[in-house]
C-alpha positions as CSV (number, residue, x, y, z in Angstrom):
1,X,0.2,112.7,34.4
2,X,0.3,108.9,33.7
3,X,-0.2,107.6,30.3
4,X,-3.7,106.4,29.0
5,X,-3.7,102.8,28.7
6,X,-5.6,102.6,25.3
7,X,-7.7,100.0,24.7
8,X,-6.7,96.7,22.2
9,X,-9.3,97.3,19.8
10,X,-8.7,100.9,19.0
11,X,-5.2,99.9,17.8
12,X,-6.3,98.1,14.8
13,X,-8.8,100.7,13.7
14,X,-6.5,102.4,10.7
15,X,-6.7,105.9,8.7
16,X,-7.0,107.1,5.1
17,X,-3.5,108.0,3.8
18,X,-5.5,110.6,0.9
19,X,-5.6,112.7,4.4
20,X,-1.7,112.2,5.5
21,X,-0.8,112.9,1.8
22,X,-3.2,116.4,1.7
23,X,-1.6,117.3,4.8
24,X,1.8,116.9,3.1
25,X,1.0,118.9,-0.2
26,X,-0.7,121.4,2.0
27,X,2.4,122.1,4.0
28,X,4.7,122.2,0.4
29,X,2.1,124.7,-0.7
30,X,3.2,126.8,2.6
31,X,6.2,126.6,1.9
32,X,5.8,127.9,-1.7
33,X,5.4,125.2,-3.9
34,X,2.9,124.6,-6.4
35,X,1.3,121.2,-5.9
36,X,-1.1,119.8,-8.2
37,X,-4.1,118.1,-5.9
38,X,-5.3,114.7,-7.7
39,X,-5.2,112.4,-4.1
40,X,-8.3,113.5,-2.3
41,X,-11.6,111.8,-3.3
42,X,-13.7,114.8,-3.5
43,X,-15.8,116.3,-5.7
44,X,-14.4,120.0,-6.3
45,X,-17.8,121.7,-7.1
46,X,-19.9,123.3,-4.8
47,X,-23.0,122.1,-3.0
48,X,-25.8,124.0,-5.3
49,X,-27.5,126.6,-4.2
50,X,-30.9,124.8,-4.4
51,X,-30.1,122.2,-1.5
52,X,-28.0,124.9,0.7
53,X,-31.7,127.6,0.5
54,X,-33.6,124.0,1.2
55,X,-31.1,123.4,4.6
56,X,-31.7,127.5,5.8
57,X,-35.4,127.6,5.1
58,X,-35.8,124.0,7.5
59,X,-33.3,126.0,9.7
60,X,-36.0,128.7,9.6
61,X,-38.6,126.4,9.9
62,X,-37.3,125.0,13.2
63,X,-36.1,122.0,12.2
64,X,-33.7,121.9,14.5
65,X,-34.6,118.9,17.4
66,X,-34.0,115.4,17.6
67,X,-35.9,112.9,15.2
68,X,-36.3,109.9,14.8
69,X,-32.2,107.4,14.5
70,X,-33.8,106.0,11.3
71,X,-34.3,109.4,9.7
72,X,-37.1,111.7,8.8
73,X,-40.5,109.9,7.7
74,X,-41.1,112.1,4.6
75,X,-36.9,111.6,4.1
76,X,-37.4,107.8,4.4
77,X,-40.1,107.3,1.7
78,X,-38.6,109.7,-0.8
79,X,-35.2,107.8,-0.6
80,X,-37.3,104.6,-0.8
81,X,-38.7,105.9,-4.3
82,X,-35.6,107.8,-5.6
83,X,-33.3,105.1,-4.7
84,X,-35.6,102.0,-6.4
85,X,-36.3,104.3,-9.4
86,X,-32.5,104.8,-9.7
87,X,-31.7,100.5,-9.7
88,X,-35.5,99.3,-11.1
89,X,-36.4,97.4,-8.1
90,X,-39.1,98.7,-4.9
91,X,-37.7,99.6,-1.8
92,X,-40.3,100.7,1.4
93,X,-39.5,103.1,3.8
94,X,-38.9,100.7,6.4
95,X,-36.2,99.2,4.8
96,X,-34.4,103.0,4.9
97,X,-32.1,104.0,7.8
98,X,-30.8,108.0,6.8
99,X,-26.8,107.8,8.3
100,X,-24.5,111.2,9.2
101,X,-22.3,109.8,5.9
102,X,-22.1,106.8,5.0
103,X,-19.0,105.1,6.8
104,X,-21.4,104.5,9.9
105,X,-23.3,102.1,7.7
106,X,-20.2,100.3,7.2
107,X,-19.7,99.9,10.7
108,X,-23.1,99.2,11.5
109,X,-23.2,96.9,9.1
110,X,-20.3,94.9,10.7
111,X,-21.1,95.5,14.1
112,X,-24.3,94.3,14.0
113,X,-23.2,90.6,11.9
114,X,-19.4,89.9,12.3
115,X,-18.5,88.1,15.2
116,X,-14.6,87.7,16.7
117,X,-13.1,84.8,14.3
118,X,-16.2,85.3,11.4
119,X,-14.3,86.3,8.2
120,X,-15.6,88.9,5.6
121,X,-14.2,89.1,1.7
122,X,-12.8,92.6,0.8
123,X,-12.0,93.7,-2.5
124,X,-8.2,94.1,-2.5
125,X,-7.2,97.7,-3.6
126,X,-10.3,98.9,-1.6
127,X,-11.6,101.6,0.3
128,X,-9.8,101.0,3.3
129,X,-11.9,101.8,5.6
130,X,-13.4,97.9,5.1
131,X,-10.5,96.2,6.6
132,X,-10.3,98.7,9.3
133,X,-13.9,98.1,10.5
134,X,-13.6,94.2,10.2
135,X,-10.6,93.9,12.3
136,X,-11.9,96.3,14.8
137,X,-14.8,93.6,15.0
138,X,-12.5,91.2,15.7
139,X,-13.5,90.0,12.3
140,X,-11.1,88.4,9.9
141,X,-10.6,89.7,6.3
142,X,-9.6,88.0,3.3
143,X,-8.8,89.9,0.7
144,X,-9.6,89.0,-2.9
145,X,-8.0,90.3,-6.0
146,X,-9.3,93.3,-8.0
147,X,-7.6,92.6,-11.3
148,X,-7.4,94.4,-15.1
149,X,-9.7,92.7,-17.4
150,X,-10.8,94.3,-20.7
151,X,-10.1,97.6,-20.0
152,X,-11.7,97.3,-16.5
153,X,-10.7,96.5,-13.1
154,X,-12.9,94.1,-11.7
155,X,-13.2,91.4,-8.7
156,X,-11.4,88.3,-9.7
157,X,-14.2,85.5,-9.4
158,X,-12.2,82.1,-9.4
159,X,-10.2,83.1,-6.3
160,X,-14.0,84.8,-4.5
161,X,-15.0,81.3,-5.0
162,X,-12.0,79.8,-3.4
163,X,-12.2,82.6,-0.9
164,X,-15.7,81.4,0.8
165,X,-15.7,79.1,3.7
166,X,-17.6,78.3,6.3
167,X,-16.6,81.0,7.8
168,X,-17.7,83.6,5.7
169,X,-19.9,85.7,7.3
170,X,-20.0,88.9,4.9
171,X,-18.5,90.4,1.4
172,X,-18.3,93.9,0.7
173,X,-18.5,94.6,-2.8
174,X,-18.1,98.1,-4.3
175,X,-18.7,99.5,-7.7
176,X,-18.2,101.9,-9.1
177,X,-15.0,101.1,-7.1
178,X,-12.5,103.3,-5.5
179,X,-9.6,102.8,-6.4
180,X,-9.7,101.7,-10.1
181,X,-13.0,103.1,-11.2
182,X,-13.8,99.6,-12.1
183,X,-17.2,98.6,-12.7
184,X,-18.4,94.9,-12.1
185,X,-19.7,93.7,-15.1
186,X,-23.5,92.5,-15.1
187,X,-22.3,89.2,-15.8
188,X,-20.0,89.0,-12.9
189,X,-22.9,90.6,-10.6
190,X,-25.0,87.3,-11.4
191,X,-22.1,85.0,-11.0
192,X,-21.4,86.6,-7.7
193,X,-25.2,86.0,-6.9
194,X,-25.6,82.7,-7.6
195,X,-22.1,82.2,-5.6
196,X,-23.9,83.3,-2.6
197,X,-27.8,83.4,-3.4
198,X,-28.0,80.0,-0.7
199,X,-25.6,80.9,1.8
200,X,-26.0,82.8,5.2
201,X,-23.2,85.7,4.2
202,X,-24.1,89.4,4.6
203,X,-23.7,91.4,1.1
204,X,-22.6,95.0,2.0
205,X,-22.6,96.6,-0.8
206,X,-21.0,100.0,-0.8
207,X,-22.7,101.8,-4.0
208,X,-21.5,105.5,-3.1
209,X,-20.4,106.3,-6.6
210,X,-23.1,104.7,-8.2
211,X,-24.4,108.3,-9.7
212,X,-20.9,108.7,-11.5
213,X,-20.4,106.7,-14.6
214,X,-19.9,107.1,-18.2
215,X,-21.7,104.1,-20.0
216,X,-23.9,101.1,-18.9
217,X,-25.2,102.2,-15.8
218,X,-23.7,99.9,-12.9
219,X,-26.2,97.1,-11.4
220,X,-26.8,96.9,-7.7
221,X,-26.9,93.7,-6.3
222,X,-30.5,94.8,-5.1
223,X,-31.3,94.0,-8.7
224,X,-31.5,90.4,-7.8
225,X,-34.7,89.2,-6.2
226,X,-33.1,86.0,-5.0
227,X,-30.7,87.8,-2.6
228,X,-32.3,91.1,-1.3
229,X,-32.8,89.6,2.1
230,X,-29.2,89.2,2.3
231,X,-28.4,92.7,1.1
232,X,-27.3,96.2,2.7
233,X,-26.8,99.0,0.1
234,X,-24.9,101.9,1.0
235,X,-25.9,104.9,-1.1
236,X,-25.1,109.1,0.3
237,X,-24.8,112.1,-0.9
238,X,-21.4,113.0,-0.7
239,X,-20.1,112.5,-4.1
240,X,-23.5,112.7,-6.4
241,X,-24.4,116.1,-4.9
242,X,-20.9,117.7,-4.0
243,X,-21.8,117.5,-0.2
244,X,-19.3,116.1,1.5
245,X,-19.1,118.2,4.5
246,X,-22.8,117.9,4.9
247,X,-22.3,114.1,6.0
248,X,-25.7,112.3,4.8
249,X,-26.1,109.0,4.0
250,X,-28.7,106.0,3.5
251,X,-28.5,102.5,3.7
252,X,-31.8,100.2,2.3
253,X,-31.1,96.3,3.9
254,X,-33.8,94.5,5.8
255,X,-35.9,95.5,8.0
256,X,-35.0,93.2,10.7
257,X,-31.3,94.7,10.3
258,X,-32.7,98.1,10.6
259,X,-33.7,97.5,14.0
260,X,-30.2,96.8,14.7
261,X,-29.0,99.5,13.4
262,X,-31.4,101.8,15.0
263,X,-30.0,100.6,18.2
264,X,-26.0,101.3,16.9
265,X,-27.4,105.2,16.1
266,X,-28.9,105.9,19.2
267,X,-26.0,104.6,21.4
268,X,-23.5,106.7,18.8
269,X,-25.0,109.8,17.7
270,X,-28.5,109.9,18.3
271,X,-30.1,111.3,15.1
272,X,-29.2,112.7,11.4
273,X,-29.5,116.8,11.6
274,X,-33.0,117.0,10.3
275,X,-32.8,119.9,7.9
276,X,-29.4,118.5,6.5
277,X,-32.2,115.6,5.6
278,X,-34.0,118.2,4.0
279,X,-31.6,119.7,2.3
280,X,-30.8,116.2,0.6
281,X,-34.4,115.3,-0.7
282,X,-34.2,118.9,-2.3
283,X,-31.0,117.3,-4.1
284,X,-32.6,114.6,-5.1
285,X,-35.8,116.2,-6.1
286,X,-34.4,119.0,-8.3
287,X,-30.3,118.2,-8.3
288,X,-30.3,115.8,-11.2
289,X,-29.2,118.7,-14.0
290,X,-26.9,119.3,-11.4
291,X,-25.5,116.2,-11.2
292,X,-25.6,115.4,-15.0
293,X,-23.8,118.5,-15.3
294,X,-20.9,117.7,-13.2
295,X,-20.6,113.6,-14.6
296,X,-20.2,115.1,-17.9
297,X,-17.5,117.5,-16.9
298,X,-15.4,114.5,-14.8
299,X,-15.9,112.3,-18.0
300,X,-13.8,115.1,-20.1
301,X,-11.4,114.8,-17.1
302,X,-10.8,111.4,-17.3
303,X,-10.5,111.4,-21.1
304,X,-7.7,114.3,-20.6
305,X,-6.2,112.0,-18.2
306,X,-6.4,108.3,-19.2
307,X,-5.1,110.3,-22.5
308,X,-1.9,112.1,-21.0
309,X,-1.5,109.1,-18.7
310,X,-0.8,106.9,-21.6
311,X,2.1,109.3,-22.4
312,X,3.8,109.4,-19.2
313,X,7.0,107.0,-19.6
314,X,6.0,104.1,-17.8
315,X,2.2,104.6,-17.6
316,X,-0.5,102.3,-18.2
317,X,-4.3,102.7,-17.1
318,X,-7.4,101.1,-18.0
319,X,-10.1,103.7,-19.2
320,X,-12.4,104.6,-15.5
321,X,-16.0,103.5,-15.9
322,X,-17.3,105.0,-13.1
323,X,-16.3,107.3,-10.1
324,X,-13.4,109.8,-10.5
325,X,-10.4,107.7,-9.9
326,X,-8.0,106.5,-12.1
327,X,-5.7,103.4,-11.1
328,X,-2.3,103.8,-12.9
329,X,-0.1,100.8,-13.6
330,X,3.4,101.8,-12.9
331,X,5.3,99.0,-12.9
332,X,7.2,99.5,-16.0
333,X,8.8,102.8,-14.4
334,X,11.0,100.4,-12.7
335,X,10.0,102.4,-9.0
336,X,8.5,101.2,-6.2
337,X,4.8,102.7,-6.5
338,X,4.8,104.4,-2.6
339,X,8.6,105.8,-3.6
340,X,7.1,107.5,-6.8
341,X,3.8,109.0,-5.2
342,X,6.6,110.4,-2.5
343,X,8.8,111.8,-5.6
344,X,6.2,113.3,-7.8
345,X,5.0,115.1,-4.9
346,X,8.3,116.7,-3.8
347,X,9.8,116.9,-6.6
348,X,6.8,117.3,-9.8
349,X,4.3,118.7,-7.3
350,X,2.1,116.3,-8.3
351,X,-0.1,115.2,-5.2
352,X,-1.0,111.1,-5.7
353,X,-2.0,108.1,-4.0
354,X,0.0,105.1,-3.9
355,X,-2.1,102.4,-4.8
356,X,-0.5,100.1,-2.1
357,X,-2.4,102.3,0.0
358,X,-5.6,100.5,-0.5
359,X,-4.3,96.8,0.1
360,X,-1.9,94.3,-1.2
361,X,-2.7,94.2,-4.7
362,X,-2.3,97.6,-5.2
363,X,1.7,97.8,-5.6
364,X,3.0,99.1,-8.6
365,X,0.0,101.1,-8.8
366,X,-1.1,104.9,-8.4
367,X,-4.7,106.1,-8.1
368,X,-5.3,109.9,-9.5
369,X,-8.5,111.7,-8.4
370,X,-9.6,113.6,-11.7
371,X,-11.7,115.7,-8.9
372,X,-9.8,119.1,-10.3
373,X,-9.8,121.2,-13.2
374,X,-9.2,119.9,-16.9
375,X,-6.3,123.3,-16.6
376,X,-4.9,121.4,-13.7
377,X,-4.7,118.0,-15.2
378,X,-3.2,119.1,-18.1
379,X,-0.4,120.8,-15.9
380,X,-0.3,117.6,-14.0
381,X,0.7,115.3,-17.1
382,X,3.6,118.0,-18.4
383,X,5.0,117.7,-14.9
384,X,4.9,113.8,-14.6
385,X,6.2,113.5,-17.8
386,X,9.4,115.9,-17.5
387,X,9.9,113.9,-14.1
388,X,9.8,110.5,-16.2
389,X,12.2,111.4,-18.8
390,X,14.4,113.3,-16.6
391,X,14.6,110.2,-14.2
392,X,15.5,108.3,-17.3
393,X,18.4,110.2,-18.3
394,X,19.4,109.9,-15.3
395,X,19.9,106.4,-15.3
């Protein structure tokens, strides 16, 4: 059989290493080795049983056809309320498009605005499915700094400012933000605004996490009158309702965009499962105890954490004001970061990210998923630390 010839574009679509490095740890564990899981960027309670009775009784209730590529109506207009309640702004529900997850919305998003040559500002560490998507566009990214600041990781503004040209056609902003945990400021939010309030650039802004925080509540960019119609917000359910697997997601942008992205669903998957839909208003509608429930737990976590971190030989970490990540400055080790994530794992057991992983900025930097159990992390730190000062001695 000949080879496939595959096509350009495909090559520079890119995967997330918090899979390769799973697969890794899982195939230690086989071999019996007790690795510690703080890589994967999942929330380790279970759906509640409330939203998995609200998917069986639609099952049961026949909900089990095609609908509508924007989403249920009664699904729309309850995310419409929930999700302006949630930032203090009004949303309609034809400004809702319901998404299976919500990565499609980051394609859509790009798809649908970013021509070959256009170039769109990514936070740099970020997610990185944003740089994948762009250059699969054709687009052109350009990576701006996510820097410490005040016990925080935030986007650095001077160099966003230098970063917009005339060929900007988008920015993706993301707080809480994955990596760091970082929150952007209020203050920044506004400067950010009134950097791009009268230009023709796309605001994709990837608000995921925006559920999991630990003080001031983060602002959405939606917040801002004078930029709405420049705005896509990408909210889900993964992470505020432990339901990963279920793969629901929203975005609220306008309307006008929503008719593009109505054409990008119906040419890729047709329709969101209707009673997963269901199942997701019943989250929002009664999960909230739920959901406070598990914040407060992952805010012990990180206080274990940031806490033991600080007492690893080498460590440094800003305090997480949002999400479940932790961004580790490891410079002062004296190892590479991606050479330490490697070592910790084969030799501690200790299953981490290197934070070069998520862009440029990210070396000398490891990201720890506090998504496991405060027995774990504790285990987690003695390990890391015996590695440390056993590495030292070496020396």
């Amino acid at each position: 059989m000949r080879d496939v010839q595959f096509s350009e574009r495909v090559e520079f679509l890119n995967t997330e290493s918090a899979f390769a490095v799973l697969e890794k740890a899982n195939r230690l564990e086989a071999q019996g080795m007790e690795v510690i899981h703080l890589e994967i960027g999942e929330p380790d309670f279970n759906t509640t049983d409330i939203v998995k009775e609200a998917a069986i009784r639609a099952l049961n209730d026949g909900y089990t056809r095609y609908c509508s590529p924007t989403g249920l109506p009664e699904v729309r207009e309850y995310i419409a309320l929930h999700a302006g309640l949630r930032r203090g702004v009004r949303f309609s529900p034809e400004e809702v498009i319901v998404t299976p997850g919500a990565k499609p919305l980051l394609f859509f998003a790009v798809q649908a605005c970013v021509n070959p040559g256009d170039e769109v500002i990514i936070p740099d560490p970020g997610f990185p499915i944003y740089e994948s998507v762009v250059r699969y566009s054709r687009g052109v990214p350009k990576l701006v700094p996510i820097i410490e600041k005040d016990d925080n990781f935030t986007i650095d503004l001077d160099l966003l400012e230098r970063a917009i040209t005339p060929k900007t056609k988008a920015i993706i902003l993301n707080s809480p933000h994955n990596p760091t945990g970082g929150i952007i400021p209020r203050q920044d939010m506004a400067a950010i605004v009134s950097m791009l309030k009268d230009k023709n650039i796309l605001v994709i802004s990837d608000e995921i996490y925006s559920d999991i925080y630990y003080g001031e509540q983060p602002v959405s960019i939606a917040a801002f009158p004078e930029i709405r119609d420049q705005a896509v917000i990408i909210d889900g359910f993964s992470k505020s309702y432990a339901m990963t697997g279920w793969r629901l997601g929203y975005g609220i942008m306008p309307e006008r965009l929503v008719e593009k992205f109505n054409k990008l669903a119906v040419n890729i998957y047709s329709c969101t499962p209707p009673f997963v839909q269901l199942a997701g208003i019943q989250a929002l509608k009664e999960g909230q105890s739920s959901l406070e429930k598990m914040v407060g737990e992952f805010r012990e976590r990180r206080d274990i954490l940031i806490e033991g971190l600080r007492n690893v030989p080498g460590f440094s970490c800003p305090t997480p004001r949002g999400a479940f990540y932790a961004f580790a400055n490891v410079k002062a080790t004296g190892y590479d970061s991606r050479v330490l994530a490697d070592r910790l794992l084969e030799e501690a057991g200790v299953a981490v990210l290197d934070g070069a992983a998520f862009g440029e900025a990210g070396k000398g930097y490891l990201r720890f998923s506090y998504a496991n159990s405060q027995e774990n992390i504790y285990k987690a730190i003695e390990k890391m630390q015996r590695f440390l000062m056993k590495s030292r001695n070496a020396v």
